[in-house]
SERO-4910 file (N, C-alpha, C, O; in steps of 0.05 Angstrom, whole numbers):
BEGIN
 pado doro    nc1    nc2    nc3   cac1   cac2   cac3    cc1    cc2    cc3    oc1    oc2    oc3
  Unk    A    348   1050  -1280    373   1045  -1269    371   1023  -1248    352   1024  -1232
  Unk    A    386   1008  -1246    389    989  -1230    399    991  -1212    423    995  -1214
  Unk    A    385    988  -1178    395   1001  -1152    418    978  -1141    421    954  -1142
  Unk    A    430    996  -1132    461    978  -1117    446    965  -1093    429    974  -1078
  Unk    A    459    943  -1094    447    924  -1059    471    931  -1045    495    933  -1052
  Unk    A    456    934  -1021    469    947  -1000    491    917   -983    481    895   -979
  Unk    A    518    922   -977    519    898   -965    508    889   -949    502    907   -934
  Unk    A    495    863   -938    491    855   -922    492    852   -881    494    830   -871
  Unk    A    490    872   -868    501    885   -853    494    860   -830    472    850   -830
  Unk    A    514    853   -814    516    833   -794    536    844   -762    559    852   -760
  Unk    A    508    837   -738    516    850   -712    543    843   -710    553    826   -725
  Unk    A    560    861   -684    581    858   -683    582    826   -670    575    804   -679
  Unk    A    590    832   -654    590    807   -639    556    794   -631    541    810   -621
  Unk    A    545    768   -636    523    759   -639    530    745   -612    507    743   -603
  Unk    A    541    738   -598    546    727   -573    547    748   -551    537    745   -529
  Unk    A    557    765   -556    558    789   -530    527    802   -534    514    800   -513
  Unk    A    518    810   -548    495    820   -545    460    800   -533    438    809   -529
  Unk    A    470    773   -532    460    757   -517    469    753   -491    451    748   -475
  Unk    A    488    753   -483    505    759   -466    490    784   -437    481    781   -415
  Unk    A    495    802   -451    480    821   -446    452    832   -442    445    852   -429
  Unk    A    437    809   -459    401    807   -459    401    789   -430    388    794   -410
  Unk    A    418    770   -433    411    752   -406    417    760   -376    405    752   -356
  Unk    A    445    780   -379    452    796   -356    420    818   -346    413    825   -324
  Unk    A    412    824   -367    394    849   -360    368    831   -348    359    831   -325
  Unk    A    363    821   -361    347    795   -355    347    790   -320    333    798   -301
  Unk    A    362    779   -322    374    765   -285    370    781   -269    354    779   -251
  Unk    A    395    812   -275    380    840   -266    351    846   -254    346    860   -234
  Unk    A    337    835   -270    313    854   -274    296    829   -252    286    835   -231
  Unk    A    297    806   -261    287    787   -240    291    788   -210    275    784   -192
  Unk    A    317    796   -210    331    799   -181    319    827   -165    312    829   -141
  Unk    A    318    842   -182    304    874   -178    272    865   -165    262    870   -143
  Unk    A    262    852   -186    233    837   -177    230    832   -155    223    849   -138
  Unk    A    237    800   -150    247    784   -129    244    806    -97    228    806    -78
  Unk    A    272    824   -105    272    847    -82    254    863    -80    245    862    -57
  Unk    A    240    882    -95    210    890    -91    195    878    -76    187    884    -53
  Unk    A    187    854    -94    167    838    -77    165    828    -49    145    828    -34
  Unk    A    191    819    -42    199    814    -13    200    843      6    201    841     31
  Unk    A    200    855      1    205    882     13    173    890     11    167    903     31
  Unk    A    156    888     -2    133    901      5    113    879     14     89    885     13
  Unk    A    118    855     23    106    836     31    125    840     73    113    838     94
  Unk    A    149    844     70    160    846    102    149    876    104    141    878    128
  Unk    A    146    893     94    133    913     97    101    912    113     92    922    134
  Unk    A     86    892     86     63    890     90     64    874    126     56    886    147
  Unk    A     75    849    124     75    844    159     83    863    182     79    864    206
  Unk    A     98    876    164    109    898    200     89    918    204     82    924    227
  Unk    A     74    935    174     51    947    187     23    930    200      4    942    209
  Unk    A     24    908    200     -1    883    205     12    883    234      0    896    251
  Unk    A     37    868    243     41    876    262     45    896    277     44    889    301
  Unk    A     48    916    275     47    944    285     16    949    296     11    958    318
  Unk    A     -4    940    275    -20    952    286    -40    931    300    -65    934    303
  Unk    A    -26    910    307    -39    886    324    -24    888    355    -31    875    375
  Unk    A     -7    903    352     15    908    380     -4    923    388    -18    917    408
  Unk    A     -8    951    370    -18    975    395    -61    978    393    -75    995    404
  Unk    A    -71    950    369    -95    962    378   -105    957    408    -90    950    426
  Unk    A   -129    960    411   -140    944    435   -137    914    435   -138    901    414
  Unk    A   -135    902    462   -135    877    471   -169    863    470   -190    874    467
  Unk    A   -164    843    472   -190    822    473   -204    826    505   -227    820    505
  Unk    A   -193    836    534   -196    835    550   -222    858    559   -221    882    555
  Unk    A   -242    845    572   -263    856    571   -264    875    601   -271    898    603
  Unk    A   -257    864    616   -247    873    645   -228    871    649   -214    854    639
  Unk    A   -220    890    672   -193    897    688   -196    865    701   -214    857    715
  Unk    A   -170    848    692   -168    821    705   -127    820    719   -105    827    709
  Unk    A   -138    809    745   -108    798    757   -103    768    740   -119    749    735
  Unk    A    -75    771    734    -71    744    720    -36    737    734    -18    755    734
  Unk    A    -33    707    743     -8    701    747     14    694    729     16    671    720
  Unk    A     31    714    722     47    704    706     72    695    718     83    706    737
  Unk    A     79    678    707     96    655    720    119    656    704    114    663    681
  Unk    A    151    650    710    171    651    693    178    634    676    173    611    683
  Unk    A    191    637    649    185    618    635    192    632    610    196    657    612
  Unk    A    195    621    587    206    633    558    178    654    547    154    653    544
  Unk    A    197    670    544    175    686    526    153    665    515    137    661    534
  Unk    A    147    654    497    128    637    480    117    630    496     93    635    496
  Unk    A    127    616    517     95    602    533     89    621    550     66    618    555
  Unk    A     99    641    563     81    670    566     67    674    551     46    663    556
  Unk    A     68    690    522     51    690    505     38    680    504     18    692    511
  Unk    A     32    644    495     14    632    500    -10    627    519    -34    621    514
  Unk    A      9    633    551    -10    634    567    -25    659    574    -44    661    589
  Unk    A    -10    683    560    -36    709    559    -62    709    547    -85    717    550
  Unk    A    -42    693    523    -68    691    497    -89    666    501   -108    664    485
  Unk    A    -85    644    525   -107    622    525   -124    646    554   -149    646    554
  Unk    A   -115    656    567   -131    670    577   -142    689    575   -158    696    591
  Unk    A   -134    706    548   -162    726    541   -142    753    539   -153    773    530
  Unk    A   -115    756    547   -108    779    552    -94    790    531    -94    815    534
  Unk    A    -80    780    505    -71    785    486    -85    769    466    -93    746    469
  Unk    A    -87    786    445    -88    771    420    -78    756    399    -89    744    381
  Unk    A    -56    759    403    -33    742    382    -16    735    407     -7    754    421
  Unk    A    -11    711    412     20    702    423     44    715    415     61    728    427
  Unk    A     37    702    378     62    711    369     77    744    363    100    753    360
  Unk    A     53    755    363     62    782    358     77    790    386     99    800    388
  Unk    A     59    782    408     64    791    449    105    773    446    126    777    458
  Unk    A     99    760    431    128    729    436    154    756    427    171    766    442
  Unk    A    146    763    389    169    783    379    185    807    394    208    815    399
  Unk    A    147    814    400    155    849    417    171    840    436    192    853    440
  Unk    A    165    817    451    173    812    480    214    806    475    233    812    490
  Unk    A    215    793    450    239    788    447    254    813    437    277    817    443
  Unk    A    238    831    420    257    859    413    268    870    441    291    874    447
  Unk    A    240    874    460    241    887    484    266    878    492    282    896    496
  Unk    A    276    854    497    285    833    508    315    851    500    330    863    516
  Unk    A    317    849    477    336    860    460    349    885    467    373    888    464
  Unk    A    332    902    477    332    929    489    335    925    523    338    947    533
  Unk    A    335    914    535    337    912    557    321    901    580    326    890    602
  Unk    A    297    909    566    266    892    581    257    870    584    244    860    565
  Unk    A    260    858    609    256    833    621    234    832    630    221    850    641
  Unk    A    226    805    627    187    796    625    200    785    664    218    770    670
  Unk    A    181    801    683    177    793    707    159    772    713    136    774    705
  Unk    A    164    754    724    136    741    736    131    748    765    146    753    784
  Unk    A    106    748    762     87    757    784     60    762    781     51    756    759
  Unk    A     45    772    799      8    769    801      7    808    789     14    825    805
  Unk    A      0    815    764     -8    838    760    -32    839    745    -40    820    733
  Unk    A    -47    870    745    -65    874    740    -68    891    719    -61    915    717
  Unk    A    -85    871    697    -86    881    665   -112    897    660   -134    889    667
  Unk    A   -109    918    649   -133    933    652   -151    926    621   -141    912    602
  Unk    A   -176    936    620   -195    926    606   -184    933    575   -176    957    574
  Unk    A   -181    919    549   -170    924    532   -146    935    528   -144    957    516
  Unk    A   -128    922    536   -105    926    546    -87    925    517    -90    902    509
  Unk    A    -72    938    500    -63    924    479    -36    915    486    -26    921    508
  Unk    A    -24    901    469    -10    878    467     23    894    482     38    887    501
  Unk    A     25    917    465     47    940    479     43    945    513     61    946    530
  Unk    A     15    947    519      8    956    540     13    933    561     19    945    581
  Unk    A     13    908    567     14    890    578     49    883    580     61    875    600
  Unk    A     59    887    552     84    881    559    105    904    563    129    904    557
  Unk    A     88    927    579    104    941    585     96    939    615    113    947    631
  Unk    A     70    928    626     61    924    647     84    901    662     99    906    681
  Unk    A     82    881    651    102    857    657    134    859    656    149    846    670
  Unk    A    139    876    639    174    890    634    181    907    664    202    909    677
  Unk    A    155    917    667    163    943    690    162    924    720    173    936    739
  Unk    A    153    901    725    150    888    740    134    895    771    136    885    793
  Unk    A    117    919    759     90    930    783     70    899    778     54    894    761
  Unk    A     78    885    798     64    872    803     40    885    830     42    906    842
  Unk    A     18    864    834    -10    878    844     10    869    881     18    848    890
  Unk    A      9    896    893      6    893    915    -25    886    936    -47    889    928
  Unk    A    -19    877    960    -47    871    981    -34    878   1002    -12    871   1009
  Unk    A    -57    900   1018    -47    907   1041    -63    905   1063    -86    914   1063
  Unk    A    -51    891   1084    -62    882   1107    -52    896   1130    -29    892   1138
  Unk    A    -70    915   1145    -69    928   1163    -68    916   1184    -85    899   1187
  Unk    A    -46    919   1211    -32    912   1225    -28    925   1251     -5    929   1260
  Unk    A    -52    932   1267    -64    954   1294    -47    951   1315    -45    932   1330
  Unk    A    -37    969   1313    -15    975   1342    -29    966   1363    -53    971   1365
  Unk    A    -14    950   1384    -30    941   1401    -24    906   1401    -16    894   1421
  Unk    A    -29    896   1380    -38    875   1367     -6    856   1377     17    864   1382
  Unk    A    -19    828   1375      5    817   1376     22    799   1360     21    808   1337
  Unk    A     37    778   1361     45    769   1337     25    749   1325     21    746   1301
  Unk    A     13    733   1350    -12    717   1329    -29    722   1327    -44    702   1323
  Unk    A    -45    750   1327    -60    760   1327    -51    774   1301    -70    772   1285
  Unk    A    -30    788   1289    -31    796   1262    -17    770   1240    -11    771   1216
  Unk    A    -14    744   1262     -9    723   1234    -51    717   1233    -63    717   1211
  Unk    A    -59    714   1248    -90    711   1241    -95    719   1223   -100    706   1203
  Unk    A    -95    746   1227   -110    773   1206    -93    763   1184   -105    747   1170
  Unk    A    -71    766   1177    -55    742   1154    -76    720   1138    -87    722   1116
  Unk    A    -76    704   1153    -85    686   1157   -117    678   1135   -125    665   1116
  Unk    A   -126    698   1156   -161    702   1152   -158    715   1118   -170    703   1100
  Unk    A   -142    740   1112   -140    740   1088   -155    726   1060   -147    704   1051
  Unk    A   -172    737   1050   -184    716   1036   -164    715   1009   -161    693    998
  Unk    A   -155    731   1001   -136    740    975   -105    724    975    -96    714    955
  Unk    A    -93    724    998    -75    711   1003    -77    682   1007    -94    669   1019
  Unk    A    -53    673    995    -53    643   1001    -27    631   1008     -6    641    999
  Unk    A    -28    603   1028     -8    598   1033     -8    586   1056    -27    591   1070
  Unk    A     11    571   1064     13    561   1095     30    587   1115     49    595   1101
  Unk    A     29    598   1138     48    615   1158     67    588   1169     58    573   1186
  Unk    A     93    585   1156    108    573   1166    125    573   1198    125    558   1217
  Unk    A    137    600   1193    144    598   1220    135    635   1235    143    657   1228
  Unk    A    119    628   1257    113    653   1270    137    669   1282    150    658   1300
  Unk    A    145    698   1271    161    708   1283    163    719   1311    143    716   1325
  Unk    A    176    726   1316    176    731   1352    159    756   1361    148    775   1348
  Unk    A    162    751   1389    138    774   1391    154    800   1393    176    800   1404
  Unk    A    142    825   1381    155    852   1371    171    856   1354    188    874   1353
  Unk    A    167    835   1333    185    836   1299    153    842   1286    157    840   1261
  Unk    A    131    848   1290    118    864   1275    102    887   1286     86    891   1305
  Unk    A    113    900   1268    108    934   1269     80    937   1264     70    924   1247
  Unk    A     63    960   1283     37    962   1259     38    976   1252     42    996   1266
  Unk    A     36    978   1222     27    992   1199      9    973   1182     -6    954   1189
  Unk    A     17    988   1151      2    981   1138      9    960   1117     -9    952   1102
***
């Protein structure tokens, strides 16, 4: 017996179902695309994260002057002196901080030995700069405690104008 041929069976629409290969397509690229970017900003925020809070490069407890000025060249000048290790990471935090409320002080403070990068710019945010105290003996008179001033080896500076006599108190 001679088998019947089947008609010839032809997709519905041959344009929409390409249509549709190329939509899924683009989809699927764009899906990519976003993965990839997302586990690469991922990969930098844990790299930074853990360059903020390891230890610092700083071998000893060092006084350093920081001076006012844009975040970046702070950074910079922590990191040519030994006290941070990335600028740029000390530059970000310093600008999130920034973001939050915390303002980089300038002044003379004191960075303790491996200090990490969090630790310094919370040192500088809080603005405990290094106090010096010069004892001032009852008794004493006014150029006699601009001397002791004076003699100071830590301090620097010219005594412009000497105050009058009994505008200093002794203490400390």
């Amino acid at each position: 017996m001679a088998q019947r041929a089947e008609p010839l069976r032809v997709p519905d629409p041959v344009i929409s179902k390409a249509r549709k290969s190329a939509f899924t397509r683009v989809l699927r690229s764009l899906f990519a695309i976003a993965l990839v970017t997302i586990v690469i900003a991922g990969s930098a925020v844990v790299f930074a994260y853990m360059q903020f809070t390891a230890e610092g490069p700083l071998a000893v407890n060092t006084v350093y002057q920081v001076n006012q000025g844009p975040r970046r060249s702070i950074g910079a000048q922590l990191q040519d002196a030994g006290i941070v290790s990335s600028a740029g990471i000390f530059t970000a935090a310093a600008h999130v901080n920034g973001v939050f409320g915390g303002r980089l002080q300038p002044g003379e403070y004191e960075f303790p030995a491996n200090a990490s990068i969090d630790k310094v710019l919370s040192i500088i945010a809080s603005g405990r700069v290094k106090t010096y105290k010069v004892t001032i003996p009852e008794g004493w008179t006014t150029q006699m405690a601009v001397a002791r001033v004076t003699e100071n080896e830590v301090l620097t500076g010219d005594v412009t104008a000497v105050p009058v006599e009994g505008a200093i108190l002794p203490e400390t």
